[in-house]
N, C-alpha and C positions, 0 to 999 in steps of 0.2 A: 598428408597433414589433414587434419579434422576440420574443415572448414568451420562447424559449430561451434569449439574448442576458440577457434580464432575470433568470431564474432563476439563468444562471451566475453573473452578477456578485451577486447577493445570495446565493448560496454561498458564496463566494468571500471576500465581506466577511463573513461568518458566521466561519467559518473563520479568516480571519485575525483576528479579535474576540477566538475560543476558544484561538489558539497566541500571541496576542500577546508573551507574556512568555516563551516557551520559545528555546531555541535545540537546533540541532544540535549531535553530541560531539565533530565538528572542530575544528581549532584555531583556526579563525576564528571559532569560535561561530557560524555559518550561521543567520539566522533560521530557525526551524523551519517556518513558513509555505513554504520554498521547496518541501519538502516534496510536502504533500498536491497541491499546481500543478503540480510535477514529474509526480505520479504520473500526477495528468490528462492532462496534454499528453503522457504515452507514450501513454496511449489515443487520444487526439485525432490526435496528429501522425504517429504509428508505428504504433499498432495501428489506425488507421482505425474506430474508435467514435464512432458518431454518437452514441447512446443517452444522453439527457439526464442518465435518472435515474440511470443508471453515470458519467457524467461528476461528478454531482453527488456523490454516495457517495464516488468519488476523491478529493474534495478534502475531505469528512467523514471519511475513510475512519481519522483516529485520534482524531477527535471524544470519541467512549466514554471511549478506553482513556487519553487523554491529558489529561483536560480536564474543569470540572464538568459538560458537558455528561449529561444524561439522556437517554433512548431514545422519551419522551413528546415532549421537544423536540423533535429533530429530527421525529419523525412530524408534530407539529404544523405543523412551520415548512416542511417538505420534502416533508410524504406518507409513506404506510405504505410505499412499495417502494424509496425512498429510505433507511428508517429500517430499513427489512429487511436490503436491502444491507451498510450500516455494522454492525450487528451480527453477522453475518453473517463477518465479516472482525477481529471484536474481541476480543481475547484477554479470560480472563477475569484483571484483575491479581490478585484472591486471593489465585491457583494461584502454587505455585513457578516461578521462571521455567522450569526443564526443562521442569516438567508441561504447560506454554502451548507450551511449541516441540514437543513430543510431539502434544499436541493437534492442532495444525497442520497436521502432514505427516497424524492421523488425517482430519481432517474436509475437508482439502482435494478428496478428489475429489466429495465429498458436499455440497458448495456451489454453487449456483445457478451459472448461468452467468455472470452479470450480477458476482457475487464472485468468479467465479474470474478474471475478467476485472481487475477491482481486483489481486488480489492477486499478479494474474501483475506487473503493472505497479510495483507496490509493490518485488516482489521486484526485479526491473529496475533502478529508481532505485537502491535499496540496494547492492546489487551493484556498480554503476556508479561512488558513493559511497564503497566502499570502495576500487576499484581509485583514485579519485581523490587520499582520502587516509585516511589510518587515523585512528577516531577518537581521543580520548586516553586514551592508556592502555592499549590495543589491542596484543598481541602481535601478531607474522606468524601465528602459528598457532592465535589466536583468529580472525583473520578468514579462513584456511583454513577451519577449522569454521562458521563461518557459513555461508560457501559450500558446504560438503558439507548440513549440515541444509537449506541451501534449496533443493538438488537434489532433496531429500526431498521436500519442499513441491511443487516445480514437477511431479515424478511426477506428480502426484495433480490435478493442471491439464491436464492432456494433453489435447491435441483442440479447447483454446477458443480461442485464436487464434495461427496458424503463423506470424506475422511475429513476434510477442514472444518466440513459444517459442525459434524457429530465433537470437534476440539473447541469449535467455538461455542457450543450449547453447552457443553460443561463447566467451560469458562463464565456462562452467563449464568447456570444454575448455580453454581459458586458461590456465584454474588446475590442470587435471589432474585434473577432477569428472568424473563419469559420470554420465548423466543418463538 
């Protein structure tokens, strides 16, 4: 048996355990679970990541921020590089939301490679999501501003993998971002 194969899917159901009851801010209310899957399979399918523990993290990757989950947990259930990861990528809710998107574009080039990998992919889905469809509520030029701050972010990503970057640059020239 595929040891990998095993770990995924009890991520996997992990995950969907901790987002069960969330949905997306579409207007279809999108299970939120499509989510953290999404973000993996840009790794897996697009960015070419094999790396378990980054595949794992992706689909943890809002565990923290969204969820009762604890950071003992995961370590427990995942391993310390797995639990590194997700934190690593998790805003602190606290903080005002500014302070969390400031933080972001600070600490992004200053994250493992393994997280910046996640959060390139993150940015991706999002991004992708928005061009699909606007959440509710959502002006045009709230989700202009998103995509400028996440230009910010992605800066600070540079160098970790050129097939996500080169889909997010296009995604940004799109829009009329600079990246």
């Amino acid at each position: 048996m595929n040891s990998d194969a095993v770990l995924l899917v009890e991520t996997v159901d992990f995950a969907a355990r901790k987002h069960r009851k969330q949905r997306r801010k579409d207007e279809e209310g999108t299970p939120y679970i499509n989510h953290p899957i999404g973000v993996a399979r840009i790794l897996s399918h697009e960015g070419g990541v094999t790396d378990i523990e980054t595949l794992q993290a992706a689909l943890l990757h809002d565990t923290l921020e969204d969820t009762d989950t604890k950071p003992e947990e995961l370590e427990t259930k995942f391993g310390a590089i797995v639990a590194r990861i997700v934190r690593e990528v998790t805003d602190d809710k606290s903080l005002p939301k500014q302070e969390r998107k400031r933080l972001q574009v600070e600490h992004a080039p200053h994250c493992s490679r393994q997280a910046k990998l996640v959060k390139l992919a993150d940015k991706l889905y999002n991004l992708r999501d928005l061009n699909r469809c606007t959440p509710v509520g959502w002006t045009a030029e709230r989700v202009q501003q998103y995509f400028v701050w996440a230009s910010e972010v992605v800066k600070g990503l540079k160098g970790t993998n050129s097939t996500l970057e080169d889909k997010l640059e296009e995604l940004f020239k799109q829009r009329g971002v600079q990246l």
